[in-house]
KEKE-3310 file (N, C-alpha, C; in steps of 0.2 Angstrom, whole numbers, plus 5000, padded with zeros to 4 digits):
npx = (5004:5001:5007:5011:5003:4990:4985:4974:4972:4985:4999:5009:5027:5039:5054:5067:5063:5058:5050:5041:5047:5047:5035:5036:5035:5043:5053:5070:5076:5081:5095:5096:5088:5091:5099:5092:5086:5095:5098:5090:5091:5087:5092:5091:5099:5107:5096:5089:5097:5106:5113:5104:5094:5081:5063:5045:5031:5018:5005:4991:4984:4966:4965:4957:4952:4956:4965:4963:4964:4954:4953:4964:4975:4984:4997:5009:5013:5018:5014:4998:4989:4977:4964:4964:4951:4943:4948:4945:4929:4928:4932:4921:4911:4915:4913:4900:4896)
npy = (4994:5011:5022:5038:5041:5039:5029:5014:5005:4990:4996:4990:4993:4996:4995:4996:4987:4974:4967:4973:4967:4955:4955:4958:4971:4982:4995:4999:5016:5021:5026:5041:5045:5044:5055:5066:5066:5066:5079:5088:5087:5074:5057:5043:5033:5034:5036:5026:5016:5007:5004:5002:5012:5006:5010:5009:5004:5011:5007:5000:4992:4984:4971:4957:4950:4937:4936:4937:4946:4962:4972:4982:4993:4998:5006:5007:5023:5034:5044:5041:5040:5031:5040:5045:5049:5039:5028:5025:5026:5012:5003:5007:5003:4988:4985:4987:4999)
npz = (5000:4998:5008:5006:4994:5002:4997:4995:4989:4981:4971:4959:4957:4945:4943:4934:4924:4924:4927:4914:4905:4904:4900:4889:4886:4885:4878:4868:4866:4851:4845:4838:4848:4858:4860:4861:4869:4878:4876:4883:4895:4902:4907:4906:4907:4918:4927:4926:4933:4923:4909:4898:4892:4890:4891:4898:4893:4892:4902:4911:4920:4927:4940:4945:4962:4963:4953:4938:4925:4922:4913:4903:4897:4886:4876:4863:4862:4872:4877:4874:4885:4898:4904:4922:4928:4918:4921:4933:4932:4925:4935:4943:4937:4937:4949:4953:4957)
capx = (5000:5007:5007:5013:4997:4985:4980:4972:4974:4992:5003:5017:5033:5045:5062:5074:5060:5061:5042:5039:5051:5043:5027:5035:5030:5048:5056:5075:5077:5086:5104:5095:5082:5093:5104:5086:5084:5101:5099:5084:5093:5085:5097:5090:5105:5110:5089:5087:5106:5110:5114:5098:5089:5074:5057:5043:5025:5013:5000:4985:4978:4964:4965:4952:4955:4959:4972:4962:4966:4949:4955:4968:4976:4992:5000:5017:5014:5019:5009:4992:4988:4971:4965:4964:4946:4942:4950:4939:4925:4928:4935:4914:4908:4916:4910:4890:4894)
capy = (5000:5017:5027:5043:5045:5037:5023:5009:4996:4991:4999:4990:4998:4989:4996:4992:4986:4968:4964:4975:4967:4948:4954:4963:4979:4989:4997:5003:5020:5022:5029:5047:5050:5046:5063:5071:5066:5071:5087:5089:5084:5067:5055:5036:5028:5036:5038:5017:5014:5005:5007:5000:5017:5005:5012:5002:5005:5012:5000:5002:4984:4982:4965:4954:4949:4933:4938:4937:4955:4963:4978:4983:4998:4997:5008:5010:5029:5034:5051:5041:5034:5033:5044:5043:5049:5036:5018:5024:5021:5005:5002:5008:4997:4982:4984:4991:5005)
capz = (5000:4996:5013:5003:4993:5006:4994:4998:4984:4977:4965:4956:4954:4942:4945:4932:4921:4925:4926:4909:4899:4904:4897:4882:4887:4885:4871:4869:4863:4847:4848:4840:4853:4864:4860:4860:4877:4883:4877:4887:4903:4903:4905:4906:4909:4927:4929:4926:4936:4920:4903:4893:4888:4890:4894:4899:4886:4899:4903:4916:4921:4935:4940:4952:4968:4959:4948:4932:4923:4922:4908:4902:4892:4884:4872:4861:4862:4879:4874:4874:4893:4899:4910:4927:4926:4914:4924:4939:4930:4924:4943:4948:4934:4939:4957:4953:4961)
cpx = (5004:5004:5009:5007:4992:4981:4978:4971:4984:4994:5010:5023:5038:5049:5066:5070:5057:5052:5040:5040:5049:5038:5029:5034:5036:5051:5064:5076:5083:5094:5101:5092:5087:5098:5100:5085:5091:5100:5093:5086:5090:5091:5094:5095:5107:5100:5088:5093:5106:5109:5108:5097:5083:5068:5049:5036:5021:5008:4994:4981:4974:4965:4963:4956:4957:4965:4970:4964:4960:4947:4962:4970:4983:4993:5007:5019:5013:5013:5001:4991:4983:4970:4961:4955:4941:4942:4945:4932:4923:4928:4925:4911:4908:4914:4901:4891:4896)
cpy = (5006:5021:5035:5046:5041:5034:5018:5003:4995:4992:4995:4995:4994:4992:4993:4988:4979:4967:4963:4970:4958:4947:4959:4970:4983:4988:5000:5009:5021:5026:5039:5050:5049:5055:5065:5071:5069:5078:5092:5089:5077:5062:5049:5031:5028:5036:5030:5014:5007:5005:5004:5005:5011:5009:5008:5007:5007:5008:5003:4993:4984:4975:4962:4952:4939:4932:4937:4945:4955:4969:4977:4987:4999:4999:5009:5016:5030:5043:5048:5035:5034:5037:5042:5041:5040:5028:5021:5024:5017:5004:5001:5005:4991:4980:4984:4997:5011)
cpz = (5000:5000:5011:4999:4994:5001:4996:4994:4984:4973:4965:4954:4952:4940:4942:4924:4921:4921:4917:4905:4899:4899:4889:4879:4885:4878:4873:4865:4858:4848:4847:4844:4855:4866:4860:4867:4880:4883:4878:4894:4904:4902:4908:4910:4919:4928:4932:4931:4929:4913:4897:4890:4885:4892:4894:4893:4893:4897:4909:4915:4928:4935:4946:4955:4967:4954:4942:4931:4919:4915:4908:4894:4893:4879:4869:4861:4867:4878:4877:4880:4894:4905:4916:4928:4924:4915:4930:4939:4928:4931:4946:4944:4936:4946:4957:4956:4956)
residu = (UNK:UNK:UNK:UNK:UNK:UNK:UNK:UNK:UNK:UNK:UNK:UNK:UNK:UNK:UNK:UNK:UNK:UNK:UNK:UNK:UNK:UNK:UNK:UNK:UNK:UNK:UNK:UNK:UNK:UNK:UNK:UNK:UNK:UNK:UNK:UNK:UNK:UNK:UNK:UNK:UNK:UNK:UNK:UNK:UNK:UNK:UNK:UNK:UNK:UNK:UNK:UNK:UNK:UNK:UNK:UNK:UNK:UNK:UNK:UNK:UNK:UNK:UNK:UNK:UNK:UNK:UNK:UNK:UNK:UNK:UNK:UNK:UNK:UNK:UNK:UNK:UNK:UNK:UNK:UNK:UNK:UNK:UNK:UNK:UNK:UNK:UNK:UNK:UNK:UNK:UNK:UNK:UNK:UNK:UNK:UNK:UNK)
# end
């Protein structure tokens, strides 16, 4: 549970990408972004502690208390995520409420 912003479900955090990259979800940045991204102050490399310039595909899954995945939204365009809005009404659909 993430005491920081007093939530009360669980949120994944996959550090290093590990999880992502099982389920095919990451991508490496070509060698020209990446100099687009330097010279932005972005720097992946020290950001991730190791030299990939991975990034993972944004994703958004609910998934029952079962572990079946109930939705899921998942993009190659890190631009198009859904919005928060948008999962918490699925979230009040799948409950009736």
């Amino acid at each position: 549970m993430s005491k920081k912003l007093s939530l009360t479900i669980p949120i994944l955090s996959d550090q290093g990408n590990n999880l992502a990259a099982r389920f095919s979800l990451v991508f490496t940045l070509p060698d020209a972004l990446r100099e687009v991204y330097l010279s932005f102050g972005i720097d992946l490399e020290r950001h991730n502690g190791n030299p990939s310039w991975a990034l993972p595909m944004p994703a958004c899954y609910i998934i029952g208390q079962n572990g079946t995945i109930l939705d899921a939204a998942v993009n190659v365009d890190h631009t198009n995520r859904p919005e928060p809005e948008e999962t918490l009404k699925k979230l009040a659909a799948l409950t009736g409420q």
